[in-house]
Residue frames relative to the residue before (quaternion, step in Angstrom):
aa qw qx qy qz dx dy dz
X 1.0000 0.0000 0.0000 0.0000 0.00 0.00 0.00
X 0.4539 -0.7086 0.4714 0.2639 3.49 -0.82 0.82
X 0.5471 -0.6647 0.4272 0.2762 3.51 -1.21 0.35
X 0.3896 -0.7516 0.5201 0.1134 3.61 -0.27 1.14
X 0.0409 -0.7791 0.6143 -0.1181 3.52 -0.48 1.90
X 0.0642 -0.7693 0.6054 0.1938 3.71 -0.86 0.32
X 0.2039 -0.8238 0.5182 0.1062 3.47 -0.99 1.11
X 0.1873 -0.8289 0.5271 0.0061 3.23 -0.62 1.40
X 0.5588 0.6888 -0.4414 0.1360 3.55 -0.87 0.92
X 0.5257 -0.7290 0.2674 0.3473 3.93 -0.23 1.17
X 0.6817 0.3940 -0.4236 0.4479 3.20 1.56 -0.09
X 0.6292 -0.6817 0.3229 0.1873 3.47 -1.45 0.84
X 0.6235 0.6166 -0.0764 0.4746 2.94 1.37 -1.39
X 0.5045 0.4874 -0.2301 0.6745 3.39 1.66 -1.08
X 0.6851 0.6138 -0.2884 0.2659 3.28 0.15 -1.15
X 0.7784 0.4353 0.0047 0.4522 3.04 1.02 -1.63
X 0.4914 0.6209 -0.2200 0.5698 3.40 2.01 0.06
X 0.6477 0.5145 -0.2657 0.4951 3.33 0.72 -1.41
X 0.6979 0.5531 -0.2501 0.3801 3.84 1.11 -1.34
X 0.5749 0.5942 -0.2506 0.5037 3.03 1.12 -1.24
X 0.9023 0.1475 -0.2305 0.3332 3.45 0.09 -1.00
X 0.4349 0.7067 -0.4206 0.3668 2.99 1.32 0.26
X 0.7189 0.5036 -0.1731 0.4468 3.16 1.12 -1.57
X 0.4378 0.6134 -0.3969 0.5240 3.64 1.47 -0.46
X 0.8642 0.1617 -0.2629 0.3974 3.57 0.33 -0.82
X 0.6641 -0.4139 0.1934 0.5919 3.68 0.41 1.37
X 0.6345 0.5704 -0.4961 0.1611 3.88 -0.36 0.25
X 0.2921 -0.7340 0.4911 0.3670 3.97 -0.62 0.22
X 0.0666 -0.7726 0.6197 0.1208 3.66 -0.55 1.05
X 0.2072 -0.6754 0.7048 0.0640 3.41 -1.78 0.42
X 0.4298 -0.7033 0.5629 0.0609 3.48 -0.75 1.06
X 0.2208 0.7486 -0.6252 -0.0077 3.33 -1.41 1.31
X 0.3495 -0.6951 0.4843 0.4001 4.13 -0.18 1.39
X 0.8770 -0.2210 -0.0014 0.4267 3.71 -0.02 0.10
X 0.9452 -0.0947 0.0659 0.3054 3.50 -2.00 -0.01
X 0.7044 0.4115 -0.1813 0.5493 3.32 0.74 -1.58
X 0.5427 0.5477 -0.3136 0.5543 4.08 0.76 -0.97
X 0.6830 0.4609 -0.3065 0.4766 3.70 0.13 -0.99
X 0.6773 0.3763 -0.2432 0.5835 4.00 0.58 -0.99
X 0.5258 0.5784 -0.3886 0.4879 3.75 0.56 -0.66
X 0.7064 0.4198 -0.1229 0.5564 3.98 0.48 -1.58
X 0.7256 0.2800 -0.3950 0.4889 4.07 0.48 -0.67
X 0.5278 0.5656 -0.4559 0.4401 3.50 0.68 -0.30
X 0.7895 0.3363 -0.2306 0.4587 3.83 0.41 -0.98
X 0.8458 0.1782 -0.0698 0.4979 3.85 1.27 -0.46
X 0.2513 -0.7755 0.4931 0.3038 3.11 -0.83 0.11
X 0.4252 -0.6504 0.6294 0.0060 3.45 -1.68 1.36
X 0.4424 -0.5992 0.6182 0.2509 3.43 -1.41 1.14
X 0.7273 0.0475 0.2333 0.6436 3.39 -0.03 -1.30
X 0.2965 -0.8057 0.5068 0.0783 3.56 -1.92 0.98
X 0.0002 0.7864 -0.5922 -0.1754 3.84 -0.20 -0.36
X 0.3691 -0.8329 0.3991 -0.1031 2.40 -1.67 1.63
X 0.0586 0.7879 -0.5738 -0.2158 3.73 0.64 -0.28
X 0.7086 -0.5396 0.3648 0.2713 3.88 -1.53 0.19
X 0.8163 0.2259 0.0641 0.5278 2.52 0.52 -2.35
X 0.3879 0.7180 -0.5671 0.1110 3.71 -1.06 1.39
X 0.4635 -0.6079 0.3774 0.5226 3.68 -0.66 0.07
X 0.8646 -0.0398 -0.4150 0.2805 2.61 -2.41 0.19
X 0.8247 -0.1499 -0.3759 0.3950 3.94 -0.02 0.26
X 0.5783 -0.5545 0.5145 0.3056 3.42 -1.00 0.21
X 0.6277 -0.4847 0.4821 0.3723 3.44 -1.26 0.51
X 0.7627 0.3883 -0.2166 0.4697 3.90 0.05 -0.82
X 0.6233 0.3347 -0.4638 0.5333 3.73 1.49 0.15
X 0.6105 0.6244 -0.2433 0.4221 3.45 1.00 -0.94
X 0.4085 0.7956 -0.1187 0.4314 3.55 1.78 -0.46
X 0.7549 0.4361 0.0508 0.4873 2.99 0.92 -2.43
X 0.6349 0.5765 -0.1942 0.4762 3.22 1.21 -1.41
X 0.6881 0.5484 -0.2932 0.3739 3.69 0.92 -1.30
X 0.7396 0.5484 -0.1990 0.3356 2.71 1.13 -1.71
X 0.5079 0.5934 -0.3207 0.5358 3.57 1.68 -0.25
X 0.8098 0.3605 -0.1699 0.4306 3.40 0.61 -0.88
X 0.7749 0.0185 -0.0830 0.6263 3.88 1.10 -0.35
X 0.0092 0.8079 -0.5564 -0.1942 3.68 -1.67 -0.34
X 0.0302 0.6754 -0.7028 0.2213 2.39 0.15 2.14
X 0.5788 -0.6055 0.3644 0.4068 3.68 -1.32 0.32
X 0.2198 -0.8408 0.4563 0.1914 3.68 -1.07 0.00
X 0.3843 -0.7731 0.4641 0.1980 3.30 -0.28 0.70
X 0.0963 0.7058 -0.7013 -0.0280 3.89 -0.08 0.15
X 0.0045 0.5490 -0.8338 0.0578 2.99 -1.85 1.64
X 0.3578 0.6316 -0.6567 0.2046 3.17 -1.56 0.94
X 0.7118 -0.5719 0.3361 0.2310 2.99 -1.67 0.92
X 0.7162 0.4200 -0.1827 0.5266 3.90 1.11 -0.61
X 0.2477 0.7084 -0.6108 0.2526 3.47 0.90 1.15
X 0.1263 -0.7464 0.6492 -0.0739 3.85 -0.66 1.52
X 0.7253 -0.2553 0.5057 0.3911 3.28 -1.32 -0.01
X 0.9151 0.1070 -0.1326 0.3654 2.86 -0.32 -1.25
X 0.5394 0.4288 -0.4900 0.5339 4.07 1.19 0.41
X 0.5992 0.5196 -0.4130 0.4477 3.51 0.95 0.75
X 0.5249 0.4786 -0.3457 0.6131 3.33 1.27 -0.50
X 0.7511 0.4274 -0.2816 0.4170 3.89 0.30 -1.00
X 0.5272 0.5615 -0.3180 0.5528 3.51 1.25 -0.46
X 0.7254 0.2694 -0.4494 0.4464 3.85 0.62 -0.84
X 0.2825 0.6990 -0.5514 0.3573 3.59 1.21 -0.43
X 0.8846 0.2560 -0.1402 0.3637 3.22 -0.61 -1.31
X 0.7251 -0.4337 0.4187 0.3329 3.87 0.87 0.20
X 0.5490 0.6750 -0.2759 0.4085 3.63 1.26 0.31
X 0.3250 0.7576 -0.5647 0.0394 3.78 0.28 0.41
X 0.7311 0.5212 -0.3810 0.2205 2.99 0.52 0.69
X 0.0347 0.9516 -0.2686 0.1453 3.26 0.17 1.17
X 0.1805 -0.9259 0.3288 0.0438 3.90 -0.42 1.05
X 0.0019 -0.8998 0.4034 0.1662 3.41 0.44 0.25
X 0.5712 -0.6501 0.4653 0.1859 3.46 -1.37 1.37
X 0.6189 -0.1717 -0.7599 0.1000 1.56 -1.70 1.77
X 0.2636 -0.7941 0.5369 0.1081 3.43 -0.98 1.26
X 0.6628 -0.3936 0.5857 0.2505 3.13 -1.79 -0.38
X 0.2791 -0.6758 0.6441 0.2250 3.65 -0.83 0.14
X 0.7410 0.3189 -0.3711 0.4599 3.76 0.86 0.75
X 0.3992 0.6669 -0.4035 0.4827 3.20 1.97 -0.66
X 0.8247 0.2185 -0.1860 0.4875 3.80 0.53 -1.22
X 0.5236 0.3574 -0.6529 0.4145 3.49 0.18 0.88
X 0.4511 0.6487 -0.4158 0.4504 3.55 0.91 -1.23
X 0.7821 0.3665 -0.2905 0.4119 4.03 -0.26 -1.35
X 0.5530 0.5907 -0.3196 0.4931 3.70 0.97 -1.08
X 0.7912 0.2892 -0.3127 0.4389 3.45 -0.13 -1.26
X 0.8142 0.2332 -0.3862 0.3655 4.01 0.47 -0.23
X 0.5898 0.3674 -0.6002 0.3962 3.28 0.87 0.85
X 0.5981 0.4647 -0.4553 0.4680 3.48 0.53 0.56
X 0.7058 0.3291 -0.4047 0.4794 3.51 0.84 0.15
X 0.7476 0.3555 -0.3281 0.4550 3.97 1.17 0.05
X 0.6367 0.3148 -0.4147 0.5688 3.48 1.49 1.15
């Protein structure tokens, strides 16, 4: 049985990439456009491993983050374009080491997926 990822991010295009290649490499992905959607979907299913983008409306990746981490512990992946210093430091805060930054690779993010799902 494949592993059950949920991809979270307000952009589509991004969105629709991350599936694609995700699902190319033997995984089942579900789609959420942002924070609140994403908690809406773990509440109703269950997810191997999550991705995360930062910046969306009504919740933001780094609330949506806090909330997960309360409710499951599976690993997350945050990819997004505003990785700082210091949304790295808050990211390990919350249990995140795993992180991608945009614009990616289509092996960079299987590559990151499969070893945070094999080192959680």
């Amino acid at each position: 049985m494949s592993q059950a990822v949920l991809v979270v991010d307000d952009d589509y295009t991004v969105r629709t990439l991350l599936k694609r290649i995700l699902s190319r490499a033997g995984f089942s992905v579900s789609e959420a456009a942002d924070g609140l959607e994403a908690l809406q979907k773990i509440r109703c299913g269950q997810y191997d491993l999550v991705t995360m983008d930062i910046a969306m409306d009504r919740i933001d990746g780094i609330d949506a983050i806090s909330v997960l981490r309360s409710e499951m512990d599976a690993p997350i992946v945050v990819i997004s374009a505003y990785l700082t210093d210091e949304v790295r430091t808050d990211l390990e805060m919350r249990d995140v080491q795993h992180v991608l930054d945009k614009p990616f690779g289509p092996d960079e993010v299987v590559s990151v997926v499969r070893q945070a799902l094999e080192r959680d």
